[in-house]
PyMOL commands that place a pseudoatom at each C-alpha (Angstrom):
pseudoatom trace, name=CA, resn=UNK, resi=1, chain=A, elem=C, hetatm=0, pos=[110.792, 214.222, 134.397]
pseudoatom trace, name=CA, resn=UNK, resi=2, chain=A, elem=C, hetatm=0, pos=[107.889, 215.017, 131.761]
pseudoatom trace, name=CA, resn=UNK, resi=3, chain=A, elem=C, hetatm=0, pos=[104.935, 213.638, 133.746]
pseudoatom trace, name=CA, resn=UNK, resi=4, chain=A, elem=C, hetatm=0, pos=[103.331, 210.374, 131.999]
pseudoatom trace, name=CA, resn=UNK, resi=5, chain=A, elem=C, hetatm=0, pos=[100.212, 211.602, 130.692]
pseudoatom trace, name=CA, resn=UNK, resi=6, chain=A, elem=C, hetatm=0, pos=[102.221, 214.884, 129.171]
pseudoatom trace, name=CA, resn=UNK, resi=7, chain=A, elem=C, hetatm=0, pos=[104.852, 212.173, 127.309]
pseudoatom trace, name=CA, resn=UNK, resi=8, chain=A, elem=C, hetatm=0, pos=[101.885, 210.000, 125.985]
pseudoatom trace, name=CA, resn=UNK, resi=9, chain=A, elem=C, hetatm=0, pos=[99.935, 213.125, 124.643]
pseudoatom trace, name=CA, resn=UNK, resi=10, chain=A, elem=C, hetatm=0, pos=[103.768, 214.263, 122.891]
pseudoatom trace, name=CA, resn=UNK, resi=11, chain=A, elem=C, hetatm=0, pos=[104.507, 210.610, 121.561]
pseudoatom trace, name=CA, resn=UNK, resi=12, chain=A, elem=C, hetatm=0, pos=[100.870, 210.453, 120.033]
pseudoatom trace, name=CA, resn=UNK, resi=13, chain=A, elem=C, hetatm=0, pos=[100.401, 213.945, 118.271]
pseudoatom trace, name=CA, resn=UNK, resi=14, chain=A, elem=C, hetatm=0, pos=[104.323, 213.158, 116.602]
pseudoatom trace, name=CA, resn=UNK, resi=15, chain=A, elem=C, hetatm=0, pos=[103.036, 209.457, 116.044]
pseudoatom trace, name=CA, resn=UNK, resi=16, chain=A, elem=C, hetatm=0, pos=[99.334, 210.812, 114.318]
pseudoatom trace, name=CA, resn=UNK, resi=17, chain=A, elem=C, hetatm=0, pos=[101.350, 213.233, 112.293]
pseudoatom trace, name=CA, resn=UNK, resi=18, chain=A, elem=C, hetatm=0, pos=[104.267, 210.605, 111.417]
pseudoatom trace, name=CA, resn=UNK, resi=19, chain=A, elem=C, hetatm=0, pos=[100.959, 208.374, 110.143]
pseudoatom trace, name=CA, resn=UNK, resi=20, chain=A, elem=C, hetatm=0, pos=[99.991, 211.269, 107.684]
pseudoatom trace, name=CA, resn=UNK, resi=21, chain=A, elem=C, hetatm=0, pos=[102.800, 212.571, 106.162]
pseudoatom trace, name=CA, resn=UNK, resi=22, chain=A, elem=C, hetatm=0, pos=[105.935, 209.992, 106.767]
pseudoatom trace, name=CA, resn=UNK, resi=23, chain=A, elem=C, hetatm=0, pos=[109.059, 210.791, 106.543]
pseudoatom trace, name=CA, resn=UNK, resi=24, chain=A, elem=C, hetatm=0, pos=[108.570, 214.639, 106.282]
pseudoatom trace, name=CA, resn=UNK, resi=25, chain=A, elem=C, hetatm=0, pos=[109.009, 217.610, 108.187]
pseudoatom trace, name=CA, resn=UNK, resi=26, chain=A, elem=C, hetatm=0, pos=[105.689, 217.898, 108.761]
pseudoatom trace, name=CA, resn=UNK, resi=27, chain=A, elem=C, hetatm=0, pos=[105.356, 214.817, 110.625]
pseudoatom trace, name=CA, resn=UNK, resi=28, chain=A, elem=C, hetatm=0, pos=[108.039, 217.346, 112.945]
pseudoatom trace, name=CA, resn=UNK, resi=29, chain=A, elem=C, hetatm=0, pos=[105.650, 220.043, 113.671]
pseudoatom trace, name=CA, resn=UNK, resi=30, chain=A, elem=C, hetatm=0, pos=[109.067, 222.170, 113.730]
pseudoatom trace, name=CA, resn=UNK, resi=31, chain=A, elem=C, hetatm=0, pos=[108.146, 224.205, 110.309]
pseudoatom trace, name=CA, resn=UNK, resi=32, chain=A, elem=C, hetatm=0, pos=[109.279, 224.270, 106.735]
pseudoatom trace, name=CA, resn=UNK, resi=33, chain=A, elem=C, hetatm=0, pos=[112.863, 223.100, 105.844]
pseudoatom trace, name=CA, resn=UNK, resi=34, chain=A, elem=C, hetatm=0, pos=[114.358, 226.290, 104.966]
pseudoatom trace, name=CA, resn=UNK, resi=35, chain=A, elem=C, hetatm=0, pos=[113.278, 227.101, 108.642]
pseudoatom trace, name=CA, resn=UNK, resi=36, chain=A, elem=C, hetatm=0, pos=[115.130, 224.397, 109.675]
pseudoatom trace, name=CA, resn=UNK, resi=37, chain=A, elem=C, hetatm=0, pos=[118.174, 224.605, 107.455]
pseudoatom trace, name=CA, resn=UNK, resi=38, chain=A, elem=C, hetatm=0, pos=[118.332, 228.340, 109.109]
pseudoatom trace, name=CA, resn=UNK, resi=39, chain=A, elem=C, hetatm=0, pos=[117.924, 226.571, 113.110]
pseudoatom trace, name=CA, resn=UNK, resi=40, chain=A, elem=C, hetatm=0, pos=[120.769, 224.064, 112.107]
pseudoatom trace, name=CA, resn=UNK, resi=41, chain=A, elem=C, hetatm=0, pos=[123.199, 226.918, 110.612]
pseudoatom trace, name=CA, resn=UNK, resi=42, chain=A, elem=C, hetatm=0, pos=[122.407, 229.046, 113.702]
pseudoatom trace, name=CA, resn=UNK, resi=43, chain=A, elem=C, hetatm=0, pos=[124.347, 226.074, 115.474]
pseudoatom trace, name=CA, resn=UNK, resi=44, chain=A, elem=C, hetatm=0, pos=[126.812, 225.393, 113.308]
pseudoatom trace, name=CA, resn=UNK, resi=45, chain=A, elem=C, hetatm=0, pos=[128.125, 229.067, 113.188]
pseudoatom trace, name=CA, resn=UNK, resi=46, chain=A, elem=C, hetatm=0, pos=[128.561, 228.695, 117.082]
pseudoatom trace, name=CA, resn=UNK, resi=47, chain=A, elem=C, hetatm=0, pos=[130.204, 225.382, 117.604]
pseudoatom trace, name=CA, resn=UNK, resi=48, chain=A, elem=C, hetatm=0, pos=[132.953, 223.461, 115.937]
pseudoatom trace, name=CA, resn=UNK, resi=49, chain=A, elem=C, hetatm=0, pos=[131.220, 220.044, 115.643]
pseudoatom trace, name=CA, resn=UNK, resi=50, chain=A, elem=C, hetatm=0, pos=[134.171, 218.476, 113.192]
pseudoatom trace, name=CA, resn=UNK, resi=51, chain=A, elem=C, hetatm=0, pos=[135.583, 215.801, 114.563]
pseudoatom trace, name=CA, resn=UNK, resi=52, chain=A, elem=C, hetatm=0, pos=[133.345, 215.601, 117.764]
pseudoatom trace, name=CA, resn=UNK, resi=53, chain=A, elem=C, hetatm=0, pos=[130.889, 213.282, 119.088]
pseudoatom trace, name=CA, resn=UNK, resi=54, chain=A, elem=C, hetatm=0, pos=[127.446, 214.894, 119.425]
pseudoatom trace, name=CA, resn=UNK, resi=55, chain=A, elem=C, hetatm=0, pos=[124.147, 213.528, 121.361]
pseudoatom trace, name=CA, resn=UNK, resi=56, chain=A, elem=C, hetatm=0, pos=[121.390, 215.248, 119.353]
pseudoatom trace, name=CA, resn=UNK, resi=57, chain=A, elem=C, hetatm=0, pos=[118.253, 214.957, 121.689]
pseudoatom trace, name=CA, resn=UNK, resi=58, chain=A, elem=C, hetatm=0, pos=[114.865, 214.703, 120.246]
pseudoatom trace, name=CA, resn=UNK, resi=59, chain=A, elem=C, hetatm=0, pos=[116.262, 213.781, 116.819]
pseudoatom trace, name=CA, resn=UNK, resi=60, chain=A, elem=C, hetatm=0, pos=[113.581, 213.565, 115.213]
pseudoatom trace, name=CA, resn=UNK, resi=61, chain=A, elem=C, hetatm=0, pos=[114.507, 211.711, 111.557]
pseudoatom trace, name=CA, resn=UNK, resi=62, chain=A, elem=C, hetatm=0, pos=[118.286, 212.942, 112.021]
pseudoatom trace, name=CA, resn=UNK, resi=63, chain=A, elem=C, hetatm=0, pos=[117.771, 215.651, 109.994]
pseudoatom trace, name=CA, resn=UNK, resi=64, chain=A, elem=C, hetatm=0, pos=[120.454, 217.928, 111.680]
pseudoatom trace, name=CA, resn=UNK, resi=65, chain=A, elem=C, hetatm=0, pos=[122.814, 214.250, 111.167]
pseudoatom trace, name=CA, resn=UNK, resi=66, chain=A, elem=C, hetatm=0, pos=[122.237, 214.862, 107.518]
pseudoatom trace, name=CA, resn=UNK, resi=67, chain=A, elem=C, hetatm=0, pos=[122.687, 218.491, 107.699]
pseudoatom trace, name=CA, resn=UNK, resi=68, chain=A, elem=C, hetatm=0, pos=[126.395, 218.494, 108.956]
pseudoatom trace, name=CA, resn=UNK, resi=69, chain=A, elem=C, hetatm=0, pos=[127.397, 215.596, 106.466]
pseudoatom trace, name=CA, resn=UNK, resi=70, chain=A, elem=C, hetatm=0, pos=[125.656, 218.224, 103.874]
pseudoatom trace, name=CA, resn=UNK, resi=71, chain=A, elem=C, hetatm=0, pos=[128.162, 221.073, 105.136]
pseudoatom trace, name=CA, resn=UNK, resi=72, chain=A, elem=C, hetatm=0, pos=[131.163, 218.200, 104.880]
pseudoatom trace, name=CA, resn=UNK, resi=73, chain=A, elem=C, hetatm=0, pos=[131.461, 218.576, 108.704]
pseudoatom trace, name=CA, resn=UNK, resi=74, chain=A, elem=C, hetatm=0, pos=[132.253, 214.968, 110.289]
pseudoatom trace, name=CA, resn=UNK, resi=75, chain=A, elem=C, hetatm=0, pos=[130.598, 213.934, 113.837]
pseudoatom trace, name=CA, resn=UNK, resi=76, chain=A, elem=C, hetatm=0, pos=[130.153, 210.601, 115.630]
pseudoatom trace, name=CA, resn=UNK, resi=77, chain=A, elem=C, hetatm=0, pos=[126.528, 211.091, 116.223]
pseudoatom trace, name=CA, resn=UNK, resi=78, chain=A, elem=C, hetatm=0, pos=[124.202, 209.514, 118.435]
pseudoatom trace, name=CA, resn=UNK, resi=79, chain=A, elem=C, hetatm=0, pos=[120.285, 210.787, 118.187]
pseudoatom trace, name=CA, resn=UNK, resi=80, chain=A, elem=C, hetatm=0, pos=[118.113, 209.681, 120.821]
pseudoatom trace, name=CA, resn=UNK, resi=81, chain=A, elem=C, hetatm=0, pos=[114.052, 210.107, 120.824]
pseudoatom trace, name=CA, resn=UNK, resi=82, chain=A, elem=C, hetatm=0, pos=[111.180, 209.272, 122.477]
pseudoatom trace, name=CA, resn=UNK, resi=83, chain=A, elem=C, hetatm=0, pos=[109.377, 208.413, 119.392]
pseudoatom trace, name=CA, resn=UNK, resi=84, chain=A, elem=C, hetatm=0, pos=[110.497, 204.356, 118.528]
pseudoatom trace, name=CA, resn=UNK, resi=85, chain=A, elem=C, hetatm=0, pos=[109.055, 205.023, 114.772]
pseudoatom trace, name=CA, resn=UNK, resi=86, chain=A, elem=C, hetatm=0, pos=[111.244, 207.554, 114.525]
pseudoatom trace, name=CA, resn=UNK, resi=87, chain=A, elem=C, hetatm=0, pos=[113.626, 205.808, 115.478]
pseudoatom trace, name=CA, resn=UNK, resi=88, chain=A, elem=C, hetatm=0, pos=[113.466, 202.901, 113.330]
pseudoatom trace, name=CA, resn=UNK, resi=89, chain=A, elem=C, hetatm=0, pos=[113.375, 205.527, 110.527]
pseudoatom trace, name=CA, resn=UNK, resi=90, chain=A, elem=C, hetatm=0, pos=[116.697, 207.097, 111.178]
pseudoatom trace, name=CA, resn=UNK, resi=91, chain=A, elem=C, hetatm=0, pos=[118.425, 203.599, 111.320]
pseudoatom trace, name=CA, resn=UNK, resi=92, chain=A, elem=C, hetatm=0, pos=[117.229, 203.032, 107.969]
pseudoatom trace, name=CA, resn=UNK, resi=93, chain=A, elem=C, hetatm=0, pos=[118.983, 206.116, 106.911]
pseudoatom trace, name=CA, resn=UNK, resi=94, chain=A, elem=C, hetatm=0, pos=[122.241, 206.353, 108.828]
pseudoatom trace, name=CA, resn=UNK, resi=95, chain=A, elem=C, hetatm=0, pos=[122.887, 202.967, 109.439]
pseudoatom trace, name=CA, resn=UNK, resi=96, chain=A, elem=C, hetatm=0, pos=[126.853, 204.336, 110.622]
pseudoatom trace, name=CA, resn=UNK, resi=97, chain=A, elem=C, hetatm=0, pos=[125.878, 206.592, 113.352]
pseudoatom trace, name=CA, resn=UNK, resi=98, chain=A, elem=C, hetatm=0, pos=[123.781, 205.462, 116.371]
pseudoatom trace, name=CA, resn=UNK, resi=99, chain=A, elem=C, hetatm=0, pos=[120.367, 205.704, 117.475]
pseudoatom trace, name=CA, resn=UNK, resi=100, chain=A, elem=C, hetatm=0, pos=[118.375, 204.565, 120.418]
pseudoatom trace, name=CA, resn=UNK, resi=101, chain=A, elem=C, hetatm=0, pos=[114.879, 205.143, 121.729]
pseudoatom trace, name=CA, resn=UNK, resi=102, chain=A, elem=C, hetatm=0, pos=[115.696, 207.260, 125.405]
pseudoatom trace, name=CA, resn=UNK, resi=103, chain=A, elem=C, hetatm=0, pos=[113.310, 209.729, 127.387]
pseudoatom trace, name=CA, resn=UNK, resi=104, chain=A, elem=C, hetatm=0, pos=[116.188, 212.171, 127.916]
pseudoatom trace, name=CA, resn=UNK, resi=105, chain=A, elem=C, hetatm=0, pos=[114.525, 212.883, 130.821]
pseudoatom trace, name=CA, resn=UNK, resi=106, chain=A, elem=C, hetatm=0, pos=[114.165, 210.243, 133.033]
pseudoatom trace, name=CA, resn=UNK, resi=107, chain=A, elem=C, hetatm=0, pos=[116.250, 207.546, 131.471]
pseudoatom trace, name=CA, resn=UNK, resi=108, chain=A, elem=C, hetatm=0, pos=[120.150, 207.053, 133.036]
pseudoatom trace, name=CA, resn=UNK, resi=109, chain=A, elem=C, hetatm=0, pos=[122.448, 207.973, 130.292]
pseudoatom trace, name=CA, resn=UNK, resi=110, chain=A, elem=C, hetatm=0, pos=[126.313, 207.046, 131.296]
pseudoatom trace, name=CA, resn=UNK, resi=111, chain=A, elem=C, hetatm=0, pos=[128.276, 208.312, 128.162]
pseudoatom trace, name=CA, resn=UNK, resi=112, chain=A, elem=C, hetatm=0, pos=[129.743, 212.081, 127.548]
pseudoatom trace, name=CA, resn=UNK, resi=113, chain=A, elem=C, hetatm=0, pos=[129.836, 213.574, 124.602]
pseudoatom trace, name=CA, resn=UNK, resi=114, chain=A, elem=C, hetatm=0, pos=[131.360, 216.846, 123.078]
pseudoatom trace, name=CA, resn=UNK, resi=115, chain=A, elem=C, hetatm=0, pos=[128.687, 218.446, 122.331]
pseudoatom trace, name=CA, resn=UNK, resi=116, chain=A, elem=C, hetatm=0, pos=[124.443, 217.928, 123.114]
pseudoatom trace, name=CA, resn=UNK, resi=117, chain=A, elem=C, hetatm=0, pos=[122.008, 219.542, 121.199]
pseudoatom trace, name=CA, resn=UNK, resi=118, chain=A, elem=C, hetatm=0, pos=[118.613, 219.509, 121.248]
pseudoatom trace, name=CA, resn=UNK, resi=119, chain=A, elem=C, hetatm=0, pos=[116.591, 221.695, 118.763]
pseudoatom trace, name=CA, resn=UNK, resi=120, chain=A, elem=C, hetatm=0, pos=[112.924, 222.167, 118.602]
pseudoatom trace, name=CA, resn=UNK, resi=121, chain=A, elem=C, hetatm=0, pos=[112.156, 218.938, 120.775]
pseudoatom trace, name=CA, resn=UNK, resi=122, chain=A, elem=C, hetatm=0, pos=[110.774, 221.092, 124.628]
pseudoatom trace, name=CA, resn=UNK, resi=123, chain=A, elem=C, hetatm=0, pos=[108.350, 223.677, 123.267]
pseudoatom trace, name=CA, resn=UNK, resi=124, chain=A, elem=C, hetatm=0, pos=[105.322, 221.363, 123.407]
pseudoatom trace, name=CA, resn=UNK, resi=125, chain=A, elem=C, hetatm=0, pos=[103.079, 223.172, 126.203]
pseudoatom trace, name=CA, resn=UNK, resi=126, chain=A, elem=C, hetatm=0, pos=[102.934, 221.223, 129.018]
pseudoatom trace, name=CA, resn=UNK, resi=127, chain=A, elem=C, hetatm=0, pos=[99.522, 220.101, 130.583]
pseudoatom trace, name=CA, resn=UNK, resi=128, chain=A, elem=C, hetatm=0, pos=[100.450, 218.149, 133.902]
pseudoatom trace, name=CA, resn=UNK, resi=129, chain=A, elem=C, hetatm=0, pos=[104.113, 220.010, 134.347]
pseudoatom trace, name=CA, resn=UNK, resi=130, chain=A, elem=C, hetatm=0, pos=[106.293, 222.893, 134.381]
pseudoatom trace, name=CA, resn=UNK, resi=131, chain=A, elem=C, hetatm=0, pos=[107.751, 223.834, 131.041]
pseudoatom trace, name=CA, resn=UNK, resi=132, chain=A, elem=C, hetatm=0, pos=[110.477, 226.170, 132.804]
pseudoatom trace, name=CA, resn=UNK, resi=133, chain=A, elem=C, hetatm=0, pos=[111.557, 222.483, 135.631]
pseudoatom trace, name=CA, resn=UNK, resi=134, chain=A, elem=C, hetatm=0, pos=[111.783, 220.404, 132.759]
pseudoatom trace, name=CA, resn=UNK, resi=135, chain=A, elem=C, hetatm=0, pos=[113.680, 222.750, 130.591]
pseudoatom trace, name=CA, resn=UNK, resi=136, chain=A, elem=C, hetatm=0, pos=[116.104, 223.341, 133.236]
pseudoatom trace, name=CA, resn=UNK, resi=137, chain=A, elem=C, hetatm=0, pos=[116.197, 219.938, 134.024]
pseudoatom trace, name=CA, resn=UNK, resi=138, chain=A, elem=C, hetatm=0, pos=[117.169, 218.870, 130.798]
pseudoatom trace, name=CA, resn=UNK, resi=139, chain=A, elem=C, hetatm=0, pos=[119.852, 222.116, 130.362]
pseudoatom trace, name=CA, resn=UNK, resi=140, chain=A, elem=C, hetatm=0, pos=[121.548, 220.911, 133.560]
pseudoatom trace, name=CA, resn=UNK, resi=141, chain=A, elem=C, hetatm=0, pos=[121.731, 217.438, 132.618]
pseudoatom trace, name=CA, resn=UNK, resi=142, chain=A, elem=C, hetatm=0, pos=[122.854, 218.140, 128.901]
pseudoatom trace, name=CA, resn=UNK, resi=143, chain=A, elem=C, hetatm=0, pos=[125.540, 220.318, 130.268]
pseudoatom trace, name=CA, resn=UNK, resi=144, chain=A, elem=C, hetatm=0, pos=[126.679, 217.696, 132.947]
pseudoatom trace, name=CA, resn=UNK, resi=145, chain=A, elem=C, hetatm=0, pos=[127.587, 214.994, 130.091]
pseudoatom trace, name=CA, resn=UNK, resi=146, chain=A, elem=C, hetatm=0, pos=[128.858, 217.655, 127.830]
pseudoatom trace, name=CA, resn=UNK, resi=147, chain=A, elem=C, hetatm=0, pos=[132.622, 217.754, 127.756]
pseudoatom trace, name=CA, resn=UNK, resi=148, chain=A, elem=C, hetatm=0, pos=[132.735, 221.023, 125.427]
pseudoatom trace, name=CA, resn=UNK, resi=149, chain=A, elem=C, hetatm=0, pos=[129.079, 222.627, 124.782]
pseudoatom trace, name=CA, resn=UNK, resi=150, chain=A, elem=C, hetatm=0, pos=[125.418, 221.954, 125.246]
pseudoatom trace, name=CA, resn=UNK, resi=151, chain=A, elem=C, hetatm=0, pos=[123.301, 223.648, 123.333]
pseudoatom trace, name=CA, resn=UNK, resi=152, chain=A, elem=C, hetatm=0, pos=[118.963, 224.101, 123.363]
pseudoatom trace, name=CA, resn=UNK, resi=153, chain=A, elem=C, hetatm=0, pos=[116.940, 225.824, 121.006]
pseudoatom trace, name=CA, resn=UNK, resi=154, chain=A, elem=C, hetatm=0, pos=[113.277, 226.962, 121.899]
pseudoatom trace, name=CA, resn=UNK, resi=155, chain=A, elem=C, hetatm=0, pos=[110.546, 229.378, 121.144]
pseudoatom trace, name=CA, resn=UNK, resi=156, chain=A, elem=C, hetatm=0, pos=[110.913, 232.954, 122.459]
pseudoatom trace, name=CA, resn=UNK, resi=157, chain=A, elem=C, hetatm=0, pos=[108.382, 234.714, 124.149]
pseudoatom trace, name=CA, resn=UNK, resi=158, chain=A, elem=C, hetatm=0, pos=[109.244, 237.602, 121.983]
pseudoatom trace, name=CA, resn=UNK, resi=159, chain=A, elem=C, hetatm=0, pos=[106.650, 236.655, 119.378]
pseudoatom trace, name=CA, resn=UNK, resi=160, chain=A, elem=C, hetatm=0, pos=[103.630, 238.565, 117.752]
pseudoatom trace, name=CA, resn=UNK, resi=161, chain=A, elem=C, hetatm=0, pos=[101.333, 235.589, 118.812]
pseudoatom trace, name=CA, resn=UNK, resi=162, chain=A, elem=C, hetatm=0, pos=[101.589, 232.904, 120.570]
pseudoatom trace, name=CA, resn=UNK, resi=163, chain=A, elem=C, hetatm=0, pos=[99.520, 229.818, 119.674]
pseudoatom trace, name=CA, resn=UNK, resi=164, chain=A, elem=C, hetatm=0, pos=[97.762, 227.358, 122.517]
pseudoatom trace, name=CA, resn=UNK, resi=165, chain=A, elem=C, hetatm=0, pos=[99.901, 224.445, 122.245]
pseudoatom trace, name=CA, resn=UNK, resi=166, chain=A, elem=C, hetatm=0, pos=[103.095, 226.046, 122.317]
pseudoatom trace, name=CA, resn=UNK, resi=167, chain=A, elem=C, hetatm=0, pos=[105.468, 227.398, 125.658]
pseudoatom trace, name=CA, resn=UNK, resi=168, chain=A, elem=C, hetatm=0, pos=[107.357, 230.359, 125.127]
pseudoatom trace, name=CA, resn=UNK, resi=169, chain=A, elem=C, hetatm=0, pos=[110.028, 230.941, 126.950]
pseudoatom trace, name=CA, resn=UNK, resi=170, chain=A, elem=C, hetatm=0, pos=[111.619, 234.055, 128.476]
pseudoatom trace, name=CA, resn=UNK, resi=171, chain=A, elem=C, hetatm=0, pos=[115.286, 234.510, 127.230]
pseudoatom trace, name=CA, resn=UNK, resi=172, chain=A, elem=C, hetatm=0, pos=[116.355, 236.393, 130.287]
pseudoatom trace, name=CA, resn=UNK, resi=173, chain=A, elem=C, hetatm=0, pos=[115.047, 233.641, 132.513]
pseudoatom trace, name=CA, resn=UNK, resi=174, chain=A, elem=C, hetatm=0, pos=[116.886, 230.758, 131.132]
pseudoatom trace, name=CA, resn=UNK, resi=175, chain=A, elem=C, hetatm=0, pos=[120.352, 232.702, 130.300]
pseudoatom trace, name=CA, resn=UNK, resi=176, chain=A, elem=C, hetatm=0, pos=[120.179, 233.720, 134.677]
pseudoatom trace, name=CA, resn=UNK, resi=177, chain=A, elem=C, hetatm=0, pos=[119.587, 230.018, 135.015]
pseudoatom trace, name=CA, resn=UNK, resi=178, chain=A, elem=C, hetatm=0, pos=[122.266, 228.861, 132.372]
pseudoatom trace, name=CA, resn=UNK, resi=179, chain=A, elem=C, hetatm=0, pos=[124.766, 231.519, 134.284]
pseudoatom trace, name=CA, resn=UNK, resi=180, chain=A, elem=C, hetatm=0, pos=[124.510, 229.768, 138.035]
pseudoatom trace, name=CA, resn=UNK, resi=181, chain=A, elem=C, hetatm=0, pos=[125.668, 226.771, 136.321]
pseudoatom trace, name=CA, resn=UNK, resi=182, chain=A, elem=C, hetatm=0, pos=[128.241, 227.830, 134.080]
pseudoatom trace, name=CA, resn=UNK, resi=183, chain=A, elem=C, hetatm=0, pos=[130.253, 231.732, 133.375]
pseudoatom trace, name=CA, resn=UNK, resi=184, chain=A, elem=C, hetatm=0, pos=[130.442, 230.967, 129.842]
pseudoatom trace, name=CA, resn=UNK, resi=185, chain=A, elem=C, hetatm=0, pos=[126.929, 231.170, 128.098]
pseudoatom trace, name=CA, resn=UNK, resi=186, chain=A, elem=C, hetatm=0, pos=[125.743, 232.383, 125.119]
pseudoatom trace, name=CA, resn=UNK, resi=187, chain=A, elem=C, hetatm=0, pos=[122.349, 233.435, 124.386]
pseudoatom trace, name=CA, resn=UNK, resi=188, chain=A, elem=C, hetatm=0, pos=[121.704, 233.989, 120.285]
pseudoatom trace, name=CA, resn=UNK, resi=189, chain=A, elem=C, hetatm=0, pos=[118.389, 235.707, 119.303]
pseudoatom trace, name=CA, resn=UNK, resi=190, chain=A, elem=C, hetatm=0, pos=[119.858, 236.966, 116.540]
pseudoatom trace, name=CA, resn=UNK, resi=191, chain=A, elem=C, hetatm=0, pos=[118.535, 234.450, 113.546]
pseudoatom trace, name=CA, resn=UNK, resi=192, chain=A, elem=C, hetatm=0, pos=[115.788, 234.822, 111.413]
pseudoatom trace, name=CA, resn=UNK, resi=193, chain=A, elem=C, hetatm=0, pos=[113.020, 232.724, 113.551]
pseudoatom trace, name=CA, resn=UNK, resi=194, chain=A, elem=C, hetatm=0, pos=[110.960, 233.720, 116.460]
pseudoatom trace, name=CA, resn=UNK, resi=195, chain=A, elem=C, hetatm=0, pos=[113.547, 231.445, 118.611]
pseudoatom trace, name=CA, resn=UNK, resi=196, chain=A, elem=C, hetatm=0, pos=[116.565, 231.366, 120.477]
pseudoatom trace, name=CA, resn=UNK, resi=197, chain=A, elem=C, hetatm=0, pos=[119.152, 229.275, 121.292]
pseudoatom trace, name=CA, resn=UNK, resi=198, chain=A, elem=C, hetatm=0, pos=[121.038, 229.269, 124.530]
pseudoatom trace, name=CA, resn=UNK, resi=199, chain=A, elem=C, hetatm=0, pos=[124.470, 227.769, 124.406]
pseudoatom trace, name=CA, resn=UNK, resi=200, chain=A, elem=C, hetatm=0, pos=[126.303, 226.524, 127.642]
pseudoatom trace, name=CA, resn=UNK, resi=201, chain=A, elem=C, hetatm=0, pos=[130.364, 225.729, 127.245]
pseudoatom trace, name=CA, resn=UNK, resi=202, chain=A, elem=C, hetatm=0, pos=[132.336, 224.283, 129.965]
pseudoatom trace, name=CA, resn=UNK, resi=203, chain=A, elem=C, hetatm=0, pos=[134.548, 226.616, 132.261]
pseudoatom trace, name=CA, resn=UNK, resi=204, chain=A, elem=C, hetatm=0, pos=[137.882, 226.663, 130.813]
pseudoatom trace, name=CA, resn=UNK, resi=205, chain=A, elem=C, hetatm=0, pos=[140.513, 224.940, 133.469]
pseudoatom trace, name=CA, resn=UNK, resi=206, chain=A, elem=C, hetatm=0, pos=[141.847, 227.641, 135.873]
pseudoatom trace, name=CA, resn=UNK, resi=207, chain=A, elem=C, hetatm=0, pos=[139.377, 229.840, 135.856]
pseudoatom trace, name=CA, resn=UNK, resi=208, chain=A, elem=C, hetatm=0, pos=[137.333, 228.297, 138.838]
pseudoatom trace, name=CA, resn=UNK, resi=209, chain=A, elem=C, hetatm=0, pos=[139.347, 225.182, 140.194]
pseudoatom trace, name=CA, resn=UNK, resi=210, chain=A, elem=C, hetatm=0, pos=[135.738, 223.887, 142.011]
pseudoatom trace, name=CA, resn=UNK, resi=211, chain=A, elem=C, hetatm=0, pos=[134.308, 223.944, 138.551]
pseudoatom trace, name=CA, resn=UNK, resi=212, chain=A, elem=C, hetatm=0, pos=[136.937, 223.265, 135.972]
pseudoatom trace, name=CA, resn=UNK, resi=213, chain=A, elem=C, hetatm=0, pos=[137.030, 220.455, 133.919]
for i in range(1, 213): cmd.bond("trace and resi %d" % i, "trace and resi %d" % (i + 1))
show_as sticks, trace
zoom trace
């Protein structure tokens, strides 16, 4: 769990920005939107989404929603945030897929889905707690109500520079972690963005009777 003071500091920088610009990446802090468009195929090469319900944590505006209705690929979506504004916003928008305001973290979720993603919503650098607990945390929980794939994006520490209020994390760290949990991970560093995205799927049955599914 992201440690009270840390959650309030996140809520409010998103909330200032949100106050500024509005319904705009910006108000995302995640970069520009070809940027983004280039995160969201990085997924969508990966994983077969069509026809698959999805739990897309820290959704921001549901801008990866519109993405896959963009690319003609059909989902029963759920976005959850932490950010009630936001919220409200993607209600407005996508008034056929569901939203709710949920701290992924500490909040009791009972649903599985097919697939969880969560891009560009953990690289805030935490003050009062561990970046690498709560991102492994939230990988084994993801990956627990996943029936297919769960899938997190973050910041690399493979970078040029790193700036203050970002956490960058080690790639070979969190693929050993993703690997005592399940034998079938992907790590993919390979897209055009100081980032990677680490990819857990589900054991296949027969392969390890304690863990199949």
């Amino acid at each position: 769990m992201v440690n009270i003071s840390d959650k309030e500091w996140i809520i409010k920088r998103y909330l200032d920005r949100f106050e500024k610009y509005g319904l705009d990446i910006k108000s995302l802090a995640s970069g520009n939107k070809q940027r983004q468009a280039i995160r969201f195929n990085s997924f969508i090469k990966v994983c077969n989404f069509d026809g698959h319900s999805v739990l897309d944590i820290g959704c921001g505006f549901a801008d990866f929603y519109q993405h896959l209705k963009d690319n003609n690929i059909n989902v029963k979506y759920t976005g959850i945030d932490i950010c009630s504004p936001f919220i409200d916003v993607c209600k407005e928008r996508f008034p056929e897929a569901t939203f709710e305001v949920i701290d992924f973290h500490e909040d009791s979720i009972v649903d599985k889905f097919d697939f969880i993603i969560s891009s560009q919503a953990f690289n805030n650098n935490l003050i009062d707690d561990n970046n690498i607990k709560v991102i492994k945390d939230v990988i084994k929980k993801a990956y627990n109500l996943s029936n297919i794939c769960c899938a997190v994006d973050m910041v690399s520490s493979y970078v040029d520079y790193q700036e203050d209020h970002l956490f960058y994390y080690n790639p070979e760290e969190i693929f050993r972690y993703a690997k005592s949990i399940t034998k079938r991970v992907l790590l993919k560093h390979d897209y055009e963005l100081f980032e990677f995205i680490i990819l857990l799927f589900k054991d296949f049955e027969g392969w390890n009777p304690s863990t199949s599914v």
